[in-house]
N, C-alpha and C positions, 0 to 999 in steps of 0.2 A: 465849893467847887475846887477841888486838885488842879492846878496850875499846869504839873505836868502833863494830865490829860482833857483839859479843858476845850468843850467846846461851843460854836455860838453855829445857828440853824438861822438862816435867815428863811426867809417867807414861811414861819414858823407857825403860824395859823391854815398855813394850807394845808390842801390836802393830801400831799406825799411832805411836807415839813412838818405837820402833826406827828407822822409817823417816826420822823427820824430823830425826835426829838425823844430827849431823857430826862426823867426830873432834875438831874444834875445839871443841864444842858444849860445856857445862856439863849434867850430866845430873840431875834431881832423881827419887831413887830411895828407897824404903823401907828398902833392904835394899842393901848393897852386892855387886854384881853381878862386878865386872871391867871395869865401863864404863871409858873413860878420862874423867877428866874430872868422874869422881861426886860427888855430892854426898849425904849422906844426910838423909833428911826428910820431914817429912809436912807434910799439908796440912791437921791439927787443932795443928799445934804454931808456930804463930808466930813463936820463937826461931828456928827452923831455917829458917824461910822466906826471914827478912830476912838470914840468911848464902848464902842461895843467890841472893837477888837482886841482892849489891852486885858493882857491874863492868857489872852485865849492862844489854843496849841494849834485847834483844826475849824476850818470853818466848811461847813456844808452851803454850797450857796444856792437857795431852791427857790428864792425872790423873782419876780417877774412880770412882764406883760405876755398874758396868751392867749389864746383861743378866741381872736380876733386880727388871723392871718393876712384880711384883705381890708385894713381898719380904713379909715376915711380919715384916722389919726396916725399916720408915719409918722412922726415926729415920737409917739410917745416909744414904739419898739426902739427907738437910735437912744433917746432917754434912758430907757429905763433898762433895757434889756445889753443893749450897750454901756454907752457913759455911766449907769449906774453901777455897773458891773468893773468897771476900769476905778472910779471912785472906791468899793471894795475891795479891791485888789493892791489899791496905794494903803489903804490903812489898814489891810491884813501885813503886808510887806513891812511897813516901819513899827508897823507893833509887834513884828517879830513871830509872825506865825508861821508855823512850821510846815503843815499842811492845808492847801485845800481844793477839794471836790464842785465843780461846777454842772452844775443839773442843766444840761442843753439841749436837745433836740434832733431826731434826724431831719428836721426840716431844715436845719444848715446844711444839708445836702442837697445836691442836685436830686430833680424826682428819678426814681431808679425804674419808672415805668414798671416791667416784669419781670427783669432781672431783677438776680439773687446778688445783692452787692456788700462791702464789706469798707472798711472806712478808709479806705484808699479810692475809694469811687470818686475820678473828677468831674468836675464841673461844676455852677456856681448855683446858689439855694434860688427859688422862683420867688420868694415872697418875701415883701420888705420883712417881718416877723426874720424868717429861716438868714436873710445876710446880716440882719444885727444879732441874731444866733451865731453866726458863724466867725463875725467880728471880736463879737466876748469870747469866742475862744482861742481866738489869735493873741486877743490882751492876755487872758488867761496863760499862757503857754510862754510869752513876753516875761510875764511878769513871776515866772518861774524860774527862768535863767536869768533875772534881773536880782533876784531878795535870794535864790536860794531856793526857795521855796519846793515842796512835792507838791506840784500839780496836778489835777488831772481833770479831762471833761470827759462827761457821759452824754452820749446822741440818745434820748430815752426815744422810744419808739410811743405808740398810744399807749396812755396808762390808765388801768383801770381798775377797780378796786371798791369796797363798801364807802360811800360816801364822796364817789368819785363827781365834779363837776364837768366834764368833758361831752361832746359830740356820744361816745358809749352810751353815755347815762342817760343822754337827751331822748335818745333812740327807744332805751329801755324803758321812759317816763310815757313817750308818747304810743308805744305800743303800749303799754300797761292801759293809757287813757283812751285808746283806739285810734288812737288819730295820725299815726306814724303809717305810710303808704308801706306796700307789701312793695320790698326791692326787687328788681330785675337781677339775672347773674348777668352782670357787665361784664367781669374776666378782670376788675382792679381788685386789689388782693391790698389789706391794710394787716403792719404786723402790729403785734400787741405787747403788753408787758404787765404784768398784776403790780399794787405798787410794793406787797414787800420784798419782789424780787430787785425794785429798785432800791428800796433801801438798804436790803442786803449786798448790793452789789455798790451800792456807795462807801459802806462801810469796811468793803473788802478790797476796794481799790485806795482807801485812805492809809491800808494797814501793812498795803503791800510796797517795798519799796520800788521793785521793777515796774509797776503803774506809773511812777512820776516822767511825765512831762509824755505820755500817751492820751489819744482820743478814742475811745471805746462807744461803740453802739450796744445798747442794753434793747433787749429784743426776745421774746419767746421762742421756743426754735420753729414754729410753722407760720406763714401769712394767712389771712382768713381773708375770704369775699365778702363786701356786702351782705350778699343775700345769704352766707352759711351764717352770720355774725345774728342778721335778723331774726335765721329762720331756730338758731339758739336760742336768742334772747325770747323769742316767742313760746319755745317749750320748757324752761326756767319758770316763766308768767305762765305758764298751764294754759295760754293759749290754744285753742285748734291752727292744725297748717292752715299757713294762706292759702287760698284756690284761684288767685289770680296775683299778678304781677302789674306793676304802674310799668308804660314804656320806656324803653332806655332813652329814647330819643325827648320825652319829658322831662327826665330828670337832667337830662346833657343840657337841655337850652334852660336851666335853672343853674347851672355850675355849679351842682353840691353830690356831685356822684364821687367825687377823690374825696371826699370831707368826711366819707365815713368807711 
């Protein structure tokens, strides 16, 4: 591994940290995998962080707790997604790393309803998940005028992509199996992002210098409904159109109509 351009990929077994990952790369993993490269470590344990930082130039940080917005477990989003995240950033900083990219969420945003919004949107995230999103990127930006550091966070919008584990995929599995309800058009509108447009655009913001210490939203340029997202996913799967719709007023007293 080149030192000058050295770099470590946390949540490096996942499914957008697979991607950004190089066989050069340093991987920081929980568990050892067969990566090359591995490093094993977490992101509550501090010793292990500062052995996976030293060497390293840019650190992608794509580690986290997710897609369990409304958990019965707060505590572990403020852990992991936070304090873990502030833990990386003390031992990127003293180990002298020069660059790094943090993989956030627009759910550190207030919901933007139907407006078309842009990352100056105020107001404060609804979900324990979205405010310890939106906390690591205060450390993150802290601790960029603290070391020096090029920082930058990306608000990824939904991402989706071949071997995607998200709410998309859920959808697509259970249409496939039949058992995914025919959506209503509610008029909520969710945007999307393929993930190599995320990796590409992590990679473009670590190389740029005018990126440091900016918050960018990574986003497709159109929002998609519910029901055009299903009634895709359904002609993909060779599906026939739906010919009926489940009521809005069903899915509203189940709270999972903004979930997809």
């Amino acid at each position: 591994m080149n030192a000058a351009n050295a770099t470590l990929v946390t949540g490096a077994s996942g499914f957008i940290g697979q991607r950004l990952l190089r066989p050069c790369d340093r991987a920081l993993v929980r568990t050892a995998r067969g990566l090359p490269n591995a490093v094993v470590g977490d992101l509550l344990d501090p010793a292990s962080l500062a052995v996976a930082c030293q060497g390293i130039d840019t650190v992608f940080h794509c580690a986290g707790y997710a897609h369990a917005f409304a958990s019965a477990n707060p505590d572990a989003h403020w852990r992991i997604n936070h304090e873990g995240t502030c833990n990386l950033l003390t031992a990127a900083g003293e180990a002298g790393v020069r660059r790094f990219v943090f993989l956030s969420s627009v759910k550190a945003m207030a919901e933007p309803g139907s407006a078309c919004i842009d990352e100056d949107w105020p107001g404060e995230p609804a979900s324990v998940y979205g405010k310890a999103k939106r906390a690591a990127e205060e450390a993150v930006l802290d601790a960029g005028a603290r070391y020096g550091m090029h920082v930058v966070n990306l608000r990824l919008a939904m991402v989706y992509g071949c071997g995607g584990r998200g709410n998309l995929e859920r959808m697509a599995r259970g249409i496939a199996a039949g058992w995914f309800p025919p959506l209503p058009e509610t008029g909520n509108r969710r945007s999307l992002v393929h993930v190599d447009d995320v990796v590409e655009a992590a990679r473009l913001v670590a190389a740029q210098p005018a990126a440091s210490g900016r918050t960018y939203i990574v986003a497709g340029a159109r929002a998609y409904s519910g029901r055009e997202i299903y009634d895709t996913l359904r002609a993909v799967l060779r599906k026939p159109p739906a010919r009926c719709r489940v009521p809005e007023w069903f899915l509203r007293s189940g709270g999972r109509v903004g979930d997809i």
